[in-house]
N, C-alpha and C positions, 0 to 999 in steps of 0.2 A: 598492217601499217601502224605504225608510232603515234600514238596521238600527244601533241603536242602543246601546252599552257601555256603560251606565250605574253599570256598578262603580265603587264611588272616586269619582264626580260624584255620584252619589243619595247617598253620606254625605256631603259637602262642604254638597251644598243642603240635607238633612234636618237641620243642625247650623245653619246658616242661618234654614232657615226657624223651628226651635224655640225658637233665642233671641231672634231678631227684630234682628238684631245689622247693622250696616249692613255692606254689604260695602265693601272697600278693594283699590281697584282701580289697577294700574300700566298705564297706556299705553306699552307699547316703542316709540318713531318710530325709523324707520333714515331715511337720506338717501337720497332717490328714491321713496319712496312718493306712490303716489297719493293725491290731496286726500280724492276722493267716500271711499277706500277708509279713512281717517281719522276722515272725517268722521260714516263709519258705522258704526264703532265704537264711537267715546263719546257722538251724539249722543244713541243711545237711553236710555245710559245720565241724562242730563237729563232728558230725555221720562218718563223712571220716576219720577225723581222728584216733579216737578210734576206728573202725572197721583196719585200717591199721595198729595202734600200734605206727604210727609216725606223724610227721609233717608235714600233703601234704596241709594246707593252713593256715594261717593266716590271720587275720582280725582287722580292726578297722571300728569303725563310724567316718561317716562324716554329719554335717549339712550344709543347704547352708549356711549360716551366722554364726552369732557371737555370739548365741542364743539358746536356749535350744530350741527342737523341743517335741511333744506331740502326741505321738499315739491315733487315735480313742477310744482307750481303758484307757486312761489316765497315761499310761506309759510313761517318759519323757528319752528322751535321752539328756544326757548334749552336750555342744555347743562346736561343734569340727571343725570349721569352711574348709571346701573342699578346701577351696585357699591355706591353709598350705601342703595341699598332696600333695609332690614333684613327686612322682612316684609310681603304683598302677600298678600290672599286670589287677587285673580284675576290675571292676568297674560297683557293681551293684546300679542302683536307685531304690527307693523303695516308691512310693508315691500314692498319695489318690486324695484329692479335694484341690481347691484353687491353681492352680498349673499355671496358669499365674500370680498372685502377687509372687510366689514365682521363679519362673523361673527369677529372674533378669540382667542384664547386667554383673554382678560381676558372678553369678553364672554359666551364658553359656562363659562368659571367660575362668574359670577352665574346665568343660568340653570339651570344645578343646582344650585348651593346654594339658589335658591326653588324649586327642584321638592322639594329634600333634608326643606326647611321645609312640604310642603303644599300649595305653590300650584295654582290649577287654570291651566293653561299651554294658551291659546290661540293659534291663527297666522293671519294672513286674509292673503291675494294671497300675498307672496313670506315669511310668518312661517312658513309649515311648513317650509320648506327651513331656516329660521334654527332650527327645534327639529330639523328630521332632523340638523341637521350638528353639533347640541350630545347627540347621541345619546337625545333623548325622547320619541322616536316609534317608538325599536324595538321588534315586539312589540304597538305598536297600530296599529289601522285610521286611516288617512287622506286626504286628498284636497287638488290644490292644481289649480292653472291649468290647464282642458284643453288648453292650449297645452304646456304642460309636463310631462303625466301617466304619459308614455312614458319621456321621459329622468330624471324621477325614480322611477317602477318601476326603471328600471336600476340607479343613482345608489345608490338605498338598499333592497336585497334582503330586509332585515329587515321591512320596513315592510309591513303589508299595503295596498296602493294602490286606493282605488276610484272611481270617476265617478260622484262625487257634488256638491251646492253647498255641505256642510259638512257635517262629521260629531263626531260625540262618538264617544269612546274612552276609559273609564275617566276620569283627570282630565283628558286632553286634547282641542282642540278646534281642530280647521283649517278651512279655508274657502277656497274659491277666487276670490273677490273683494268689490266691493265690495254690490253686488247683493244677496248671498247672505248679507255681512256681517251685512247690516238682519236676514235671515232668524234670520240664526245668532242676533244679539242680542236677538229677540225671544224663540224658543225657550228661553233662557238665562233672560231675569227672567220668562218664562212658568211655568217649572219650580221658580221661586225661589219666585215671590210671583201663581202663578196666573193663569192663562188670559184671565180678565176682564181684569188691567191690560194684558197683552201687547197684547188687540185693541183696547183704547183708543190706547194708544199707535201702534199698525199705523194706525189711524184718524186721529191728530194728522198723520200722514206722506203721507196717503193712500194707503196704502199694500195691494194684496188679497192675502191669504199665499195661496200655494196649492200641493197636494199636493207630499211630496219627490220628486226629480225628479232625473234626470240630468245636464249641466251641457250647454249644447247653444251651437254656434258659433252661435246665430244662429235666430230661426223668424221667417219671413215670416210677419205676420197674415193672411193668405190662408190657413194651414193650417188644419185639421178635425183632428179626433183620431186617423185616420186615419196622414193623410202626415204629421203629427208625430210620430206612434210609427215610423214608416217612416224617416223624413230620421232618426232616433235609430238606429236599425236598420244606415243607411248608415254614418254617424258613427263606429261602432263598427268600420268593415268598409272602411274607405280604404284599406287597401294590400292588402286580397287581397278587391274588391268582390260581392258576392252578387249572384245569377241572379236579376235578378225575379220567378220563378217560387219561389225559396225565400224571398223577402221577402213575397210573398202568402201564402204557406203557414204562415209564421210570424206572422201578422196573420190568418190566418183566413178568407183571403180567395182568391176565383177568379183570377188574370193578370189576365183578364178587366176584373173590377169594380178593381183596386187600377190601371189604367191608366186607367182613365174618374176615379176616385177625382182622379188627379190632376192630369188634362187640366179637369178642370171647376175644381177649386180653384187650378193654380196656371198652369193655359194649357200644363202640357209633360208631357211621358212623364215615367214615373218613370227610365229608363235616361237622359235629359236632364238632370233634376236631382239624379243619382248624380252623371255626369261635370260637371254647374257645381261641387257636395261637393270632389270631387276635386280640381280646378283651383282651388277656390279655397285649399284648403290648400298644392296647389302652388306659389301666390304666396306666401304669407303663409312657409313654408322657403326660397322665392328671395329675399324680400325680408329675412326675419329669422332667418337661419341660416349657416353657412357648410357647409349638405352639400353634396357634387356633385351636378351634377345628375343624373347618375344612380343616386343615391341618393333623389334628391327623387322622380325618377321612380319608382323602385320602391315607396317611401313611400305612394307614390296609386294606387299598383296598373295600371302601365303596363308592360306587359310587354319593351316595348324602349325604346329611346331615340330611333327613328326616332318612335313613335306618339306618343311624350311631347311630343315637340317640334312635330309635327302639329298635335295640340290644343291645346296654351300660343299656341301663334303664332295659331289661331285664336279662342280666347276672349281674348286680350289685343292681339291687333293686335304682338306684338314677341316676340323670341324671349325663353327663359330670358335667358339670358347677357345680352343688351341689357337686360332688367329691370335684373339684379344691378347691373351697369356704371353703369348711371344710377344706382340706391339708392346704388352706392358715391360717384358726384361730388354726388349730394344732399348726403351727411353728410358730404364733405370741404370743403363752402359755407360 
């Protein structure tokens, strides 16, 4: 379960909900965010409306600069520069790649002087690295891409880091994509304006909320509750992998029953689909990373670089280095 900071946010929304006062909301776009991850942030904020009949938010864009910004998708928001916004109840960021060229001096200015002013300061995909690097998440709990959960534990020591799909922390709010966004946004005018509009709205999306939860690469619909608490189990446990015997044990479960468990549900041993876990995080730092690969190898919990190379060459037909080599004359095309 989600543990929750609601200091600082329960009086923001209790001052909210007592006056009935519309909230006034800034969208931060950077250049290179995802569309869906856009998309799923201010849509709900509409959806609230027109499911209430009235006015519970308002919005505009903000860019960091003086500069039209460009969605992965080739969508352009024109140039509404954030140093003009005098005062923003809520303040979502909304960001992708390249996000230390874009984090400037000029740009974590504005963002504390709207933290200085009150605002409640949210991040989804690459916005929590845009509040850790402006210093407003030191001190609170967070959460961003679990692609990136590791090197931002590093990155920012202050920060408490968790593997979650969005979390509240006092006035702050991160999230690690777009997915989670819908989650996050609903929770947010659930808290504001009550539970009924949230699951109307969740309903205009078709959308089924369901328990918090961990952020997970991936669950084959074929899982049972089972080997989805398990494959979460693994997830956690990739560079120094657990004995199936203490991944039953921790499930509650005999060897026995947790290898039938998932020979029936997904056709292989659990020690099968540790090492596909394994391998496939291995590609994903061959393909999107520059560590050695004997770093990658240790990453996944391969004890030498003889075995490493073993198993990549047989779950991908090609070695490391042949992956990276081609990814590198893809993006030089």
């Amino acid at each position: 379960m989600r543990q929750v900071d609601l200091a600082g946010f329960a009086q923001y929304e209790g001052e909210l909900m007592k006056s009935g006062k519309i909230t006034h909301t800034t969208l931060l776009v950077l250049d290179d965010c995802n569309t869906l991850t856009f998309a799923a942030a201010v849509d709900p904020l509409r959806a609230a409306n027109r499911q209430a009949g009235r006015i519970l938010f308002d919005w505009q864009f903000a860019t960091p600069g003086a500069a039209p910004v460009t969605l992965t998708s080739g969508v352009t928001i024109p140039a509404a520069p954030l140093q003009k916004v005098t005062r923003t109840d809520l303040l979502i960021i909304v960001a992708g790649f390249d996000l230390e060229a874009q984090s400037t001096p000029a740009l974590t200015a504005s963002l504390r002087r709207l933290d200085g002013q009150g605002s409640v300061i949210a991040g989804i995909d690459g916005g929590p690295w845009v509040m850790a690097m402006a210093g407003l998440l030191d001190q609170h709990r967070a959460t961003t891409h679990w692609e990136d959960l590791e090197r931002f534990t590093e990155r920012f020591p202050l920060i408490d880091v968790v593997n979650s799909r969005f979390e509240i922390s006092g006035s702050r709010l991160t999230c690690a994509g777009a997915a989670p966004a819908i989650e996050m946004m609903l929770d947010l005018i659930g808290r504001q304006h009550g539970s009924t509009l949230a699951q109307r709205i969740a309903g205009t999306f078709i959308y089924d909320p369901a328990p918090p939860r961990p952020q997970s690469r991936g669950i084959d619909p074929r899982h049972n509750a089972v080997t989805a608490k398990a494959q979460q189990l693994m997830e956690a446990a990739l560079d120094d992998p657990l004995p199936v015997a203490q991944l039953a044990k921790r499930l509650g479960l005999s060897q026995r029953a947790l290898q039938l468990q998932f020979q029936n549900r997904l056709g292989r041993s659990p020690q099968a689909h540790y090492l596909h876990l394994r391998l496939s995080e291995a590609e994903r730092l061959v393909r999107q990373t520059h560590l050695s690969l004997q770093n990658v190898a240790l990453a996944t919990g391969f004890a030498s670089q003889a075995s490493f190379a073993r198993a990549f060459r047989g779950q991908f037909a090609m070695s490391a280095t042949q992956m990276r080599q081609g990814q590198s004359r893809e993006s030089s095309a």
